[in-house]
C-alpha positions in Angstrom: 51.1 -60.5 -86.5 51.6 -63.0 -83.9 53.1 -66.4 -84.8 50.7 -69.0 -85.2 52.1 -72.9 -85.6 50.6 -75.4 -87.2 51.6 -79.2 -88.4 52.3 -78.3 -91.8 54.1 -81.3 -93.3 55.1 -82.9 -90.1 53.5 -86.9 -89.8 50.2 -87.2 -88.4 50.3 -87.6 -84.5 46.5 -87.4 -84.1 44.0 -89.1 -85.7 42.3 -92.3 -87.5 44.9 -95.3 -87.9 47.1 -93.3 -85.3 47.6 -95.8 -82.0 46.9 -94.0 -78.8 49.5 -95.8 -77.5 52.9 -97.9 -78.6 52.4 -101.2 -77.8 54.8 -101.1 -74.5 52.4 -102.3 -72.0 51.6 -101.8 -68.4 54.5 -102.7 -66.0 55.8 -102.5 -62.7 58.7 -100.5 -60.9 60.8 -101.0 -57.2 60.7 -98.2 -55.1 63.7 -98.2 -53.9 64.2 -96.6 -58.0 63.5 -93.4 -56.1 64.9 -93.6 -52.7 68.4 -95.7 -53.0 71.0 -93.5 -52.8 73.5 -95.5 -53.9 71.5 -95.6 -57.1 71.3 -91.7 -57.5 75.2 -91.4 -56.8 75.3 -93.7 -59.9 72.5 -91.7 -61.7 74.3 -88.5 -61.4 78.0 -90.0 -63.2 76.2 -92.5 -65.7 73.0 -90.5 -66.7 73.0 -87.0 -65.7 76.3 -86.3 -66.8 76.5 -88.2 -69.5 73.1 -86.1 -71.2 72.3 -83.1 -72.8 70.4 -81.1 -70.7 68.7 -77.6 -70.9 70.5 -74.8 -69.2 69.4 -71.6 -69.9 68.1 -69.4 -72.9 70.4 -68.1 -75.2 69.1 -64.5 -74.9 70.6 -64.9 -71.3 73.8 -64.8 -72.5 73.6 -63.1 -75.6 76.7 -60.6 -76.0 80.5 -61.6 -75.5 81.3 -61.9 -71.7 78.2 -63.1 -71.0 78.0 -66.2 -68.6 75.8 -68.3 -66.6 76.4 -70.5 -63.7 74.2 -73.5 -63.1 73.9 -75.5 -60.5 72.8 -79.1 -60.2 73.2 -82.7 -59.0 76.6 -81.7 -57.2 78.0 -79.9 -60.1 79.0 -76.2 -61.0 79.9 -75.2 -64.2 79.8 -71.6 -66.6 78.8 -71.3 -69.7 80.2 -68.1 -71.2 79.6 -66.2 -74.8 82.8 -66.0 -76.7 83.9 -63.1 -78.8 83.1 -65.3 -81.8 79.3 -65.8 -81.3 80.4 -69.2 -79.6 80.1 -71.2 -76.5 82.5 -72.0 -74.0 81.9 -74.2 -71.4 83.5 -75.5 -68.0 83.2 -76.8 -64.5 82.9 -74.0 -62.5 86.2 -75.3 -59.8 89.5 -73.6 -59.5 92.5 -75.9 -60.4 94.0 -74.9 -57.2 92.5 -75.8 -54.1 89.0 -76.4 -55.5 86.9 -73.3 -54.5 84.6 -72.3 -56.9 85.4 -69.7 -59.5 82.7 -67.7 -60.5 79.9 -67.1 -57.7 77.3 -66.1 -59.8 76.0 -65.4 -63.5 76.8 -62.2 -65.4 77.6 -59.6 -68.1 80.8 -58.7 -69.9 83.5 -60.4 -68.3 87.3 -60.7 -69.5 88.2 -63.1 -67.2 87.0 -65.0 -64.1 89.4 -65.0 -60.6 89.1 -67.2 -57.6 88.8 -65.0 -55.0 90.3 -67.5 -52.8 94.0 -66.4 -54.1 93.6 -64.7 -57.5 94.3 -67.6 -60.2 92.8 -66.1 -63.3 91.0 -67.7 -65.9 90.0 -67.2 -69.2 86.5 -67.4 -70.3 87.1 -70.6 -71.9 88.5 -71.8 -68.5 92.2 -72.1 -69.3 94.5 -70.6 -66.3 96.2 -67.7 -67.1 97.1 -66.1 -63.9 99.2 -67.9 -61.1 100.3 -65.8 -58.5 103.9 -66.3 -57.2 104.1 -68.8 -60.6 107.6 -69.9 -60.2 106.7 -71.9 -56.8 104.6 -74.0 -58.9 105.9 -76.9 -61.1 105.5 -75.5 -64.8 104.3 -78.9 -66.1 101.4 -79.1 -64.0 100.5 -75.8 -64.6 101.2 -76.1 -68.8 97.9 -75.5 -70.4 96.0 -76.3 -67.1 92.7 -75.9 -67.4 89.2 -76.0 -65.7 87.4 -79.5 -67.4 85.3 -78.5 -70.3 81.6 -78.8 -70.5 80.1 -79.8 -73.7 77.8 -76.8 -75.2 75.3 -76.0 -77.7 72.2 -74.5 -78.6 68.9 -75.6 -79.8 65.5 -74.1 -79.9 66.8 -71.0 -78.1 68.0 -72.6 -75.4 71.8 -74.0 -74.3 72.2 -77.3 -73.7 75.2 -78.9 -72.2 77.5 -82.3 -71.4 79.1 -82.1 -68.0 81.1 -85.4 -68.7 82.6 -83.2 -71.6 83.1 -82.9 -75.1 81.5 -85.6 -77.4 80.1 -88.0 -74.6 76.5 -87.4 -75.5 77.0 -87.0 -79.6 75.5 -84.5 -81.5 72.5 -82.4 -79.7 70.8 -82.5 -82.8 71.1 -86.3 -82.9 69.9 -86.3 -79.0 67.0 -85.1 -79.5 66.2 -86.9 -82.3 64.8 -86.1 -86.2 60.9 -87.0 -84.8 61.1 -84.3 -82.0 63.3 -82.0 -83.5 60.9 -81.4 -86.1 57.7 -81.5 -84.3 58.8 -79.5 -81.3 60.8 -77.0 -83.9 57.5 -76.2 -85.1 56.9 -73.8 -81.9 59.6 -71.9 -83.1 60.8 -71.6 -79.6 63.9 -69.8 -80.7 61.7 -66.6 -81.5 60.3 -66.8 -78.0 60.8 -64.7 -75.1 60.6 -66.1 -71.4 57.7 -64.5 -69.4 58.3 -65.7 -66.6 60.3 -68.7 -64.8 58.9 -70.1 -61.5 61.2 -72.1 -58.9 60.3 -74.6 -56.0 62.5 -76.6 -54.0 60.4 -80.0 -53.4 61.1 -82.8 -51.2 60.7 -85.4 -53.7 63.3 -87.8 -56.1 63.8 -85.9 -59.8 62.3 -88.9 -61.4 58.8 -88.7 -59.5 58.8 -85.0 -61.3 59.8 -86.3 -64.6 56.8 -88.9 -64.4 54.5 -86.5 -63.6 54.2 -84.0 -66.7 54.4 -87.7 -69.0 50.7 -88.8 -68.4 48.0 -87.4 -68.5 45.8 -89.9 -66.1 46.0 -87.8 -63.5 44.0 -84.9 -64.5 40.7 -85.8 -63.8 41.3 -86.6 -59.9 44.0 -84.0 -59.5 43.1 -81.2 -61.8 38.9 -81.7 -61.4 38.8 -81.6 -65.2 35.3 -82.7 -66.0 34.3 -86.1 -66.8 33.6 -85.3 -70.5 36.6 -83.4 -71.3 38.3 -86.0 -69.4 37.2 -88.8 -72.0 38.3 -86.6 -74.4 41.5 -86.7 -72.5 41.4 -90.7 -73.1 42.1 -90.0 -77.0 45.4 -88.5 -76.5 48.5 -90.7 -78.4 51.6 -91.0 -76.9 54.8 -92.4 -78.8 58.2 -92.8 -77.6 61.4 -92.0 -80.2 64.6 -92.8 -79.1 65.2 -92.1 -75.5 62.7 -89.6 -75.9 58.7 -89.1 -75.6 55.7 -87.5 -77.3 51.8 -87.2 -75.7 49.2 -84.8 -78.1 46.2 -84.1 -75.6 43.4 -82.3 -77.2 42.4 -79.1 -76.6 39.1 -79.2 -74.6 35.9 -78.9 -76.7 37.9 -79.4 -80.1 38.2 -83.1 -80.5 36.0 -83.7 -83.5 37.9 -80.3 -85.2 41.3 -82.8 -84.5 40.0 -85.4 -86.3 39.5 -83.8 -89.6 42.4 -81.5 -89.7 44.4 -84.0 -87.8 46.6 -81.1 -87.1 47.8 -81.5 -83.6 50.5 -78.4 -83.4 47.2 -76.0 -83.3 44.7 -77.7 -81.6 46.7 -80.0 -79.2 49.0 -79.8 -76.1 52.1 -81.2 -77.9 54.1 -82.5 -74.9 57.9 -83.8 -75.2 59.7 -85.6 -72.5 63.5 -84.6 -73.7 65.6 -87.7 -71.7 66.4 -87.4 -68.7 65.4 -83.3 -67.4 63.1 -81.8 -69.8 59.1 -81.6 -70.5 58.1 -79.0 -73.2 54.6 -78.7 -72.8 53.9 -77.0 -76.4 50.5 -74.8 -77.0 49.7 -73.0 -80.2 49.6 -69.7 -77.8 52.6 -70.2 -75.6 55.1 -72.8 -74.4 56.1 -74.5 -71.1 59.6 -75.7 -69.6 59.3 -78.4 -66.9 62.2 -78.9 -66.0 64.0 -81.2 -62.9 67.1 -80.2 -61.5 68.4 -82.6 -58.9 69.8 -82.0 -56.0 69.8 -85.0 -53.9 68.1 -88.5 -53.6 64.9 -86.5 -52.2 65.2 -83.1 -53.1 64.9 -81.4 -56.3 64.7 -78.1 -57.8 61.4 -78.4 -60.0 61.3 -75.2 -62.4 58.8 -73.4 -64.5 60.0 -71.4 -67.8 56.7 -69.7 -69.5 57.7 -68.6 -73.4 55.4 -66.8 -75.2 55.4 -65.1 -78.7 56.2 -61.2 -79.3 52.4 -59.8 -79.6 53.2 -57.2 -82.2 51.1 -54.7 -81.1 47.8 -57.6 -80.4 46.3 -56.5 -77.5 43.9 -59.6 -77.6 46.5 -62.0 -77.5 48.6 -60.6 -74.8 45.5 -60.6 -72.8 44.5 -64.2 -73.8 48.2 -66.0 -73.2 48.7 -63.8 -70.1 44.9 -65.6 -68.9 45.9 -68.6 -69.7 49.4 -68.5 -68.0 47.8 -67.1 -64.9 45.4 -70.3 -65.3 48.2 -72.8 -65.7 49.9 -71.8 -63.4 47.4 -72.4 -60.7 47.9 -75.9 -62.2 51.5 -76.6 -61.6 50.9 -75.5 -58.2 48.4 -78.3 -57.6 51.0 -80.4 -59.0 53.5 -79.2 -56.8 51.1 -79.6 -53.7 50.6 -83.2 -54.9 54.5 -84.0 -54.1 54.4 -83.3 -50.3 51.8 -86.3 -50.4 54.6 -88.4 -52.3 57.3 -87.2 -49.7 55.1 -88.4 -46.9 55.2 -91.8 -47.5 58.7 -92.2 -49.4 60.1 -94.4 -47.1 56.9 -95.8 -45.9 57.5 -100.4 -45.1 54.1 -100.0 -47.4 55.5 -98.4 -50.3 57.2 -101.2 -52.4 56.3 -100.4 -56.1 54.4 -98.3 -58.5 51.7 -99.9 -61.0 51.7 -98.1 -64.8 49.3 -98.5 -67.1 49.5 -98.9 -70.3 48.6 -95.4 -70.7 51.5 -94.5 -69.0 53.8 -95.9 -70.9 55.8 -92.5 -71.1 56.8 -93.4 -68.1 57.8 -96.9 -68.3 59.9 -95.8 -71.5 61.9 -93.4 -69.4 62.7 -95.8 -66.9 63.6 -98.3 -69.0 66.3 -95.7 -70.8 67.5 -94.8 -67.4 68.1 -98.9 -66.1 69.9 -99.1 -69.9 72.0 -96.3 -69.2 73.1 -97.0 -65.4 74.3 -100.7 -67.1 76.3 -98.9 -69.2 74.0 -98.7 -72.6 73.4 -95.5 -74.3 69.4 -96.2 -73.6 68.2 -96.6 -77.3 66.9 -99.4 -79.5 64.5 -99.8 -76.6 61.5 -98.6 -78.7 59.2 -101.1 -80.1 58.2 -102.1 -83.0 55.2 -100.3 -84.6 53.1 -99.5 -87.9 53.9 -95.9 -89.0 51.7 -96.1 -92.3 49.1 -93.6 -90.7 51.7 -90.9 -89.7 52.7 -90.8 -93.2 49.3 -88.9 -94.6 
């Protein structure tokens, strides 16, 4: 029997006395947020590195010697599977001349050498092989190692800190109780990816973050019709933390929402994990949106389908393989809409963008990211609201 979610216990999202939005209000943003470079060079050290972000899924690296190099925002690091069960994790850049160590992602290794000249590491990243050793001082090379990489796993995915161990706190404490709960619900751990789609997009990673955190677009972008649009207009949004929540409902179900008021089955439950990650949650299957930057104006935007084992239901495979075949014709429009963004970048006439109040996802995120580049850790930035009706 296939896995079917529901809200079960978890607060009300949906529903009478819930606001559709926390009172943040519309606001204004510079462009240059998205086209200073100076600013991503200081993105990269005092946000990107300093978060947990999604890596991979664990089933990727599943057995000891396992390992998987990612790539991102001019880092490299490996992530390998330890004898233990365990995660090790380091930047991927030999201690010698600074080549990189392991070219690619793989299965069953001992050990990891720089081709370059042959200094061995360990799969925890300490170096145990220096050839011609005694032409080296021995107190450099005492318990040299490749910088570690914070690590974990959550959901069925890995998650890691390039700035290192205990930066970022907990995971758990990252992504916060609210989402934790809500998103856990999907049971994304018993998962398995379909498929994972990759484009290369000329446009800043924030402009792809904003777009899967509002839902104002669909009408004009997507064609959704004007009534199921409306309905649209009754999604809530909440921020927690640095982090963000929007329940959209499904088309034609809205009055069905607001007497079970539960949102898990009957609702896309999206989740804007700070500062890379948008789960787009279904009761059928799940989505990954996830940005990967790679320079002020080019990211890697990626795609990660997860849907549950059928157990022998025909019906469902062929209704969540529909559906993914669907949605992905979506993301494409999406993806399409980004060349019209890149066009006009660096345009004299493009000086700011407007938000709603409706979009307030968006002016959350922002906000977390300006705390974070002046050296805050980007919370206490939520405001103040009445939680009475989430408590049913």
């Amino acid at each position: 029997m296939v896995f079917n979610p529901t809200r079960g216990d978890l607060p009300v999202r949906f529903g009478p006395g819930v606001p559709h939005v926390p009172p943040i209000g519309p606001s204004t943003l510079d462009a240059d947020v998205y086209r200073d470079p100076q600013r991503y060079e200081q993105e990269r050290f005092r946000i990107l590195n300093r978060s947990w972000q999604v890596i991979c899924r664990s089933a990727e690296i599943g057995e000891p010697g396992d390992h998987h190099v990612w790539q991102g925002h001019g880092e490299s690091i490996v992530i390998t599977r330890r004898e233990d069960g365990g995660l090790s994790a380091f930047h991927n850049v030999c201690q010698h001349r600074g080549a990189r160590i392991v070219p690619a992602s793989g299965k069953g290794a001992r050990r990891f050498t720089c081709r370059w000249h042959n200094w061995a590491y360990t799969p925890e990243g300490r170096v145990t092989g220096v050839p011609d050793r005694p032409d080296f001082d021995p107190e450099v090379l005492a318990g040299l190692c490749a910088p570690a990489v914070d690590v974990d796993e959550w959901g069925g995915w890995v998650w890691a800190v390039l700035a290192g161990p205990g930066v970022a706190g907990p995971l758990i404490d990252w992504i916060g109780q609210e989402i934790a709960a809500d998103l856990g619900a999907f049971r994304m751990e018993d998962m398995k990816l379909v498929e994972k789609l990759e484009w290369e997009v000329d446009v800043n990673w924030k402009v792809v973050i904003d777009a899967f955190s509002e839902y104002y677009h669909a009408q004009a972008l997507h064609n959704v019709p004007p009534k199921d649009a409306k309905d649209g207009r009754q999604s809530t949004m909440d921020v927690f933390g640095r982090n963000g929540m929007m329940v959209v409902p499904f088309i034609g179900v809205l009055e069905e929402l607001r007497q079970t008021l539960d949102h898990t089955a009957l609702a896309i439950c999206n989740y804007a994990l700070f500062p890379t990650a948008v789960f787009n949650a279904h009761r059928l299957h799940t989505q990954l949106f996830r940005a990967v930057p790679l320079s002020v104006d080019k990211t890697r935007f990626e795609a990660w389908e997860l849907q549950y084992d059928d157990a022998g239901d025909q019906e469902y495979r062929e209704t969540v393989d529909l559906f993914w075949t669907l949605f992905k014709g979506v993301i494409q429009e999406d993806v399409m809409e980004w060349t019209d963004v890149a066009a006009v970048a660096r345009s004299s006439g493009y000086r700011q963008n407007v938000f709603s109040e409706r979009e307030c996802l968006l002016t959350h995120f922002h906000r977390v990211c300006d705390d974070m580049l002046a050296g805050g850790d980007g919370l206490g930035l939520e405001p103040e609201r009445d939680l009475s009706a989430q408590n049913r």
